[in-house]
C-alpha positions as CSV (number, residue, x, y, z in Angstrom):
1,X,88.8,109.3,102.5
2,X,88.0,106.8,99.3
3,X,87.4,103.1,99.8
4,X,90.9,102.7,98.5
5,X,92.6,104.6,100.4
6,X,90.9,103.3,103.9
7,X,91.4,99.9,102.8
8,X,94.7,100.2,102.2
9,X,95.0,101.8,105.6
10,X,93.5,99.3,107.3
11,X,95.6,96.3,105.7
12,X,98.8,98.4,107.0
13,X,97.5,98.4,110.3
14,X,96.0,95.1,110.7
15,X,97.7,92.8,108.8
16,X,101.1,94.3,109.1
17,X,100.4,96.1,112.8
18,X,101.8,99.5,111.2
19,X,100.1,102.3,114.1
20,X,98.0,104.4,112.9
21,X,99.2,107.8,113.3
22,X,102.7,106.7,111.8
23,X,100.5,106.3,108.5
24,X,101.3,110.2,107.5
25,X,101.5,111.7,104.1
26,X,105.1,111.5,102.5
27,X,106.0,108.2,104.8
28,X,107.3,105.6,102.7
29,X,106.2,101.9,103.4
30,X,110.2,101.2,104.1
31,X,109.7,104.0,107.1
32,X,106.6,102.2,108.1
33,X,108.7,99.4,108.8
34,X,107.9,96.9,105.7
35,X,110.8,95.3,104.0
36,X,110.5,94.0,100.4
37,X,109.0,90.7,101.5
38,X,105.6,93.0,103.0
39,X,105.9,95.5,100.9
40,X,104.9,92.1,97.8
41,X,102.5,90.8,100.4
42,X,100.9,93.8,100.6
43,X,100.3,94.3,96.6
44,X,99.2,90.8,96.5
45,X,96.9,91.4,99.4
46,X,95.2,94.6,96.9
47,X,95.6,92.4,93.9
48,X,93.4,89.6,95.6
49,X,91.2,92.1,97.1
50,X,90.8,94.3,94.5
51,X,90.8,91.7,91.4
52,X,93.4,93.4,89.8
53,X,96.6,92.6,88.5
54,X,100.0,94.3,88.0
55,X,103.8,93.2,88.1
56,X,105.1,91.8,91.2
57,X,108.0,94.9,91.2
58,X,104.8,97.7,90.4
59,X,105.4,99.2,94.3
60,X,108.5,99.3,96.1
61,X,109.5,100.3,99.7
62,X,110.2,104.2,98.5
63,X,106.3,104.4,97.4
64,X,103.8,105.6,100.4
65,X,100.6,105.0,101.1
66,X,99.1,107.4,98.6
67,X,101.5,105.9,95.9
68,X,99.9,102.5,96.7
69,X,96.1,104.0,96.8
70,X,96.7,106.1,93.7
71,X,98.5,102.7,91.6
72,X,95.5,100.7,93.0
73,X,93.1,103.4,91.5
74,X,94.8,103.3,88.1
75,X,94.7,99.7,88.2
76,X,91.0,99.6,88.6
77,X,90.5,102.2,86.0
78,X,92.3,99.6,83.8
79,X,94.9,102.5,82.7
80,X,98.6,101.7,82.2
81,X,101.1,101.3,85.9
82,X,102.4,105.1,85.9
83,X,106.1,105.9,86.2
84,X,107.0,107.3,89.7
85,X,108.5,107.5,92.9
86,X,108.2,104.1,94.3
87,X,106.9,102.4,91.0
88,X,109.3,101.3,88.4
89,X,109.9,103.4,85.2
């Protein structure tokens, strides 16, 4: 598991008290039970973390985890927000 990834994992469990073992590949962050409000909170919380920046509508509640780790990465790697499921086109 990348830094990314686990940090991102452990900001859904600790700040937003999502267990563990519901964190599963395909789950989106709306099953994880964030609404819209968390689901910002949370990009700001990678933004600030992270030193990064990206619009405030770059993840939604249809992205997942990986969708959040793998926009984070691209983010670092200063390459352009990608068009996908949970990001908009």
């Amino acid at each position: 598991m990348d830094t990314v990834h686990a940090y991102v994992t452990t900001v859904l469990t600790d700040k937003f008290e999502v267990p563990s073992d519901e964190i599963r590949p395909g789950a989106t962050l709306t099953e994880l039970g964030l609404d819209s409000l968390a689901v910002t909170e949370l990009l700001v919380t990678l933004q600030e973390h992270y030193g990064t920046s990206a619009p405030d509508d770059a993840v939604t509640g249809e992205a997942t985890p990986e969708d959040v780790v793998a926009l984070v990465h691209q983010l670092l790697n200063g390459a352009q927000q990608p068009a996908g499921r949970g990001t908009p086109e």
